[in-house]
C-alpha positions in Angstrom: -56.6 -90.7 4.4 -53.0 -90.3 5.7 -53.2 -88.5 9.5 -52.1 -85.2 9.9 -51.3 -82.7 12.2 -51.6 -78.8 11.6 -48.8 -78.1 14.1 -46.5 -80.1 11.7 -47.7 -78.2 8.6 -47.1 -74.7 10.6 -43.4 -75.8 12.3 -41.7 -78.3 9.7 -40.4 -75.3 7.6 -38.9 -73.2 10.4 -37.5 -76.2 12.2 -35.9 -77.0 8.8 -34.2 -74.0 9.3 -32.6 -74.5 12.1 -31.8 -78.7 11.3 -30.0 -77.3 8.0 -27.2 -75.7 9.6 -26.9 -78.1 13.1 -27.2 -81.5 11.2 -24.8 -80.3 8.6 -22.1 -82.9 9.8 -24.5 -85.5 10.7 -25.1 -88.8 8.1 -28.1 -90.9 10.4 -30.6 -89.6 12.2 -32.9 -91.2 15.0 -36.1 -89.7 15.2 -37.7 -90.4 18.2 -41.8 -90.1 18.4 -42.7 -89.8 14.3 -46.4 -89.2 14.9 -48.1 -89.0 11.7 -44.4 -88.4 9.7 -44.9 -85.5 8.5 -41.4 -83.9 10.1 -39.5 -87.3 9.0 -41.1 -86.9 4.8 -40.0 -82.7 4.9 -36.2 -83.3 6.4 -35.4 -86.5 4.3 -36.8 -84.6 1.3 -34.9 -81.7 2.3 -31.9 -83.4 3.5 -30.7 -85.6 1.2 -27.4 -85.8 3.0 -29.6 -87.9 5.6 -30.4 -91.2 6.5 -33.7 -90.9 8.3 -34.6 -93.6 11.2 -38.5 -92.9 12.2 -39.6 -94.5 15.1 -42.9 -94.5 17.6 -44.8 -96.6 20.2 -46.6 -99.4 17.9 -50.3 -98.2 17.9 -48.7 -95.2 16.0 -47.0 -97.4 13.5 -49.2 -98.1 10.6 -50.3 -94.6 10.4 -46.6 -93.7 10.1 -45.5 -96.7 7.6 -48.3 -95.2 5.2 -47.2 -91.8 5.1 -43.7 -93.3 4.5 -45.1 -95.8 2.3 -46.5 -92.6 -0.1 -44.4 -89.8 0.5 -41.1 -91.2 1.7 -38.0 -90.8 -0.4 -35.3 -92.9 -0.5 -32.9 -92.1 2.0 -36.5 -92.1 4.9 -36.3 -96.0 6.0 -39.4 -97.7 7.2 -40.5 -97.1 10.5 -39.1 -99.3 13.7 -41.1 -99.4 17.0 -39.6 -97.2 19.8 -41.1 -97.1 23.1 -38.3 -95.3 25.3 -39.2 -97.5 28.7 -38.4 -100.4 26.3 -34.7 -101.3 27.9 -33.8 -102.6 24.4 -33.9 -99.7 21.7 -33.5 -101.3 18.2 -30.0 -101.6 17.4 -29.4 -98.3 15.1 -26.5 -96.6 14.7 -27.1 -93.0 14.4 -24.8 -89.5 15.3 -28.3 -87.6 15.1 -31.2 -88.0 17.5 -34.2 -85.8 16.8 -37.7 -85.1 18.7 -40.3 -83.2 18.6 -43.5 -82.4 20.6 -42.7 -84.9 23.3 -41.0 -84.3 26.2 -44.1 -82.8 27.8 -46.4 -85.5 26.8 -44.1 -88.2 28.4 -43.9 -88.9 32.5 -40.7 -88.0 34.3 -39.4 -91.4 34.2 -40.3 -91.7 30.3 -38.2 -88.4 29.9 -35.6 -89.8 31.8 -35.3 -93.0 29.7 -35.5 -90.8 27.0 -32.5 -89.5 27.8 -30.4 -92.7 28.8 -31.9 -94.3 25.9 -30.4 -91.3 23.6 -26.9 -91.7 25.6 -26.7 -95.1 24.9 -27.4 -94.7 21.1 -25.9 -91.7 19.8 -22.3 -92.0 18.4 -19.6 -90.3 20.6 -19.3 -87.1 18.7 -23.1 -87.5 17.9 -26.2 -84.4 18.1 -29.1 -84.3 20.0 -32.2 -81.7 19.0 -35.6 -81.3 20.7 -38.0 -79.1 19.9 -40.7 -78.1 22.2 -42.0 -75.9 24.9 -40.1 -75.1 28.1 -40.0 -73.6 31.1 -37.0 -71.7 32.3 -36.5 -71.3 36.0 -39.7 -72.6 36.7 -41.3 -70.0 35.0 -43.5 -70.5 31.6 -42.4 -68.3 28.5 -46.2 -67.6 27.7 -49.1 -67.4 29.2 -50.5 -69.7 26.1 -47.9 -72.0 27.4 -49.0 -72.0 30.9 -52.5 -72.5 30.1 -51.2 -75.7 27.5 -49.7 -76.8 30.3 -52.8 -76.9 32.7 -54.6 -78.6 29.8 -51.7 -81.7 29.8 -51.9 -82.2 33.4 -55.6 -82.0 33.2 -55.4 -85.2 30.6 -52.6 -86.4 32.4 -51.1 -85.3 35.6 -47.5 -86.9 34.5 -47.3 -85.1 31.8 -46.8 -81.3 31.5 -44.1 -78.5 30.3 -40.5 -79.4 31.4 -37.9 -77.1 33.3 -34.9 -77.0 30.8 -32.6 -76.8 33.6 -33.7 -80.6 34.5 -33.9 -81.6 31.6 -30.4 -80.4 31.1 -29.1 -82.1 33.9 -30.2 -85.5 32.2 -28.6 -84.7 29.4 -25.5 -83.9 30.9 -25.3 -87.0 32.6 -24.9 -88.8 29.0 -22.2 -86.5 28.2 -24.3 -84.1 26.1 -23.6 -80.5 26.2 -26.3 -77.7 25.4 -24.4 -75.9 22.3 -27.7 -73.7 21.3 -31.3 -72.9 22.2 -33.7 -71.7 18.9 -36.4 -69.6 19.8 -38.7 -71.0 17.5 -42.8 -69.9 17.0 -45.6 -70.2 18.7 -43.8 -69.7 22.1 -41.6 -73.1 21.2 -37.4 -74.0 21.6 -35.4 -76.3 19.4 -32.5 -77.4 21.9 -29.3 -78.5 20.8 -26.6 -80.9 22.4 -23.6 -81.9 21.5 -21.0 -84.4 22.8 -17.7 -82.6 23.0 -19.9 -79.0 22.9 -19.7 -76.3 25.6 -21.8 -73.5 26.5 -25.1 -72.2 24.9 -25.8 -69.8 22.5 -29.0 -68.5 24.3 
């Protein structure tokens, strides 16, 4: 049986949504953190305009090739091995980096690799989209998402909720610009940079 997760199931279509109109110009996407590939089967499907790059951390990989393996359409390519603290990223050339659900699973210095990693990948004109939870001005948008957060840093005491205004500065160090900010459900953002964007739409 192929893994799956329900909060893929419930988010791939809205998220689709949103990916339709920001990836319009885009040809190669990254995706960094697969999971079970659910998100990377729905947008190649749905975005046949794609090439779609899946990546994870190995122990996620053969669950990921075998969704791929069964679902996967022409234009999704197998699955590479990613681990962001890796200082050698596999050599793809892509002006599209996606993620999803995994900022706040990460430590600090994993986002912040994340975020090198990205600026040393994506193409100069390239797009960069995470979705997520966030806090804004250290404050939580939910109380759900407070609670979610005590329950991360319960597992794991480097992990938890990011501030989007840090995580903005990372991004701005590699050039990226926040162009929009999605509301999205369950008390969840889909963030949107650009190289050679200004300002945000929130």
């Amino acid at each position: 049986m192929l893994a799956f997760s329900e909060a893929c199931e419930r988010n791939k279509q809205p998220i689709l949504g949103i990916l339709r109109d920001e990836l319009a110009r885009s040809t190669r996407v990254l995706e960094i953190g697969s999971g079970t590939g659910q998100h990377a089967v729905h947008f190649a499907r749905h975005l046949p305009h794609l090439v779609w790059q899946p990546t994870d951390r190995a122990d996620y990989l053969p669950d990921l090739a075998a969704r791929i393996a069964e679902e996967g359409t022409s234009n999704l390519l197998a699955p590479l091995e990613l681990d962001v603290l890796h200082r050698q990223w596999p050599q793809v050339t892509a002006d599209a980096v996606y993620s999803a659900n995994t900022l706040h699973i990460m430590s600090w210095p994993e986002v912040e690799a994340f975020f090198s990693g990205v600026g040393q990948t994506l193409a100069r004109s390239g797009v960069l989209a995470v979705y997520g939870p966030f806090r804004y001005g250290g404050k939580f948008t939910s109380e759900s998402n407070a609670d979610f957060d005590r329950s991360l840093r319960a597992r794991d005491p480097a992990s938890g909720i990011r501030d989007i205004e840090a995580v903005n500065r990372l991004a701005e160090t590699q050039g990226l610009a926040l162009t929009a900010d999605h509301p999205m459900p369950a008390n969840n953002q889909l963030l949107v940079w650009k190289r050679g964007g200004s300002g945000s739409s929130r």
